[in-house]
C-alpha positions in Angstrom: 0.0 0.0 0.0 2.6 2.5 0.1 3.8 2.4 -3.0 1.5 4.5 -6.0 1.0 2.6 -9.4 -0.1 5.9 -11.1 2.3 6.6 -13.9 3.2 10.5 -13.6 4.3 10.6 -17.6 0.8 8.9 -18.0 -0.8 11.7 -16.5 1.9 14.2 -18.2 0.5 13.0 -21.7 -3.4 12.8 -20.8 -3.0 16.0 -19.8 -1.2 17.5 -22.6 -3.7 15.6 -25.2 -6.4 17.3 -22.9 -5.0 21.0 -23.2 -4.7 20.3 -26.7 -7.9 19.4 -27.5 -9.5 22.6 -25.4 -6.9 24.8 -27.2 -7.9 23.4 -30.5 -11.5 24.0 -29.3 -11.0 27.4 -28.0 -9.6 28.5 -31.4 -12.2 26.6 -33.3 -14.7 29.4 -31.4 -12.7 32.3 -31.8 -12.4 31.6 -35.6 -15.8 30.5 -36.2 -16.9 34.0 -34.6 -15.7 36.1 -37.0 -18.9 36.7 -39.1 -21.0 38.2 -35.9 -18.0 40.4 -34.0 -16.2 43.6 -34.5 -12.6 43.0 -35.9 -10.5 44.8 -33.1 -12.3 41.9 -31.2 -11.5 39.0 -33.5 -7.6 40.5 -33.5 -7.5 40.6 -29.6 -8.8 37.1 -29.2 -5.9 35.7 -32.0 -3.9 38.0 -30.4 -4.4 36.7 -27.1 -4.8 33.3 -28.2 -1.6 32.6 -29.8 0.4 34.5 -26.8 -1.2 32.7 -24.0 -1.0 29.1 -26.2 2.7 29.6 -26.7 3.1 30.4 -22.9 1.3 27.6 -21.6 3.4 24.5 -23.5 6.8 26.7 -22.8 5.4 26.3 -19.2 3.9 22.6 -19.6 7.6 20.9 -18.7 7.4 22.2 -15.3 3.5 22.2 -15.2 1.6 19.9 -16.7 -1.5 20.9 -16.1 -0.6 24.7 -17.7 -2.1 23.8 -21.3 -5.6 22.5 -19.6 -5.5 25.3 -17.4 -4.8 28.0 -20.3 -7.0 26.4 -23.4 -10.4 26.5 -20.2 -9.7 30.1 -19.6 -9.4 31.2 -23.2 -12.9 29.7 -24.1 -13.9 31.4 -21.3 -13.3 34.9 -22.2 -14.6 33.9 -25.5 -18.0 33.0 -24.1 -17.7 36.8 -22.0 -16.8 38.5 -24.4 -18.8 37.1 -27.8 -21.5 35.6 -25.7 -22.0 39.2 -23.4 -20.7 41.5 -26.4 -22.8 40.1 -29.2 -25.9 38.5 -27.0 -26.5 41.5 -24.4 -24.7 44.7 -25.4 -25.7 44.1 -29.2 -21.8 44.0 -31.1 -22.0 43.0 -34.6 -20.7 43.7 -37.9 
C-alpha cells in the first residue's frame, strides 16, 4: 500500500492531449466568430490566443497541467466576451 501505481508521464500526456484538445477548441470558437463580432475583437482574441498558447506549452515541462488550465480560460473569455458583447450589449458587424 505504500507504493503508488499511477504513472506520472501517464498523466503528463493525458493532460497535454487534454490541453490540446481545449486549445484546438478554443480557437475553433474564436475563428468561427468572426462573421458576428467587431474586428479589433476577433484581433484581440488571435492575439491573445496565440500569446497565451505559446506560454502555456513553454510552461507545460514544469506544469503539466498549464495547457488544460490555459486552453479552459481562453474559451472562457470567448464565451464573455462574444456571448455578453454580441448577445447583451448588441456587437455586430
Amino acid at each position: 500500500m505504500g507504493r503508488s501505481e499511477h504513472n506520472r508521464e501517464a498523466y503528463r500526456v493525458l493532460f497535454g492531449y487534454v490541453g490540446a484538445g481545449v486549445q484546438i477548441l478554443a480557437a475553433l470558437l474564436i475563428l468561427m466568430s468572426f462573421p458576428v463580432i467587431p474586428l479589433w475583437l476577433f484581433a484581440g482574441l488571435v492575439v491573445f490566443l496565440a500569446v497565451s498558447t505559446w506560454w502555456s506549452w513553454r510552461k507545460f515541462s514544469a506544469n503539466f497541467m498549464m495547457p488544460t488550465l490555459v486552453g479552459t480560460a481562453q474559451a472562457v473569455l470567448w464565451m464573455m466576451l462574444v456571448g455578453v458583447g454580441v448577445g447583451i450589449v448588441g456587437w455586430s458587424k
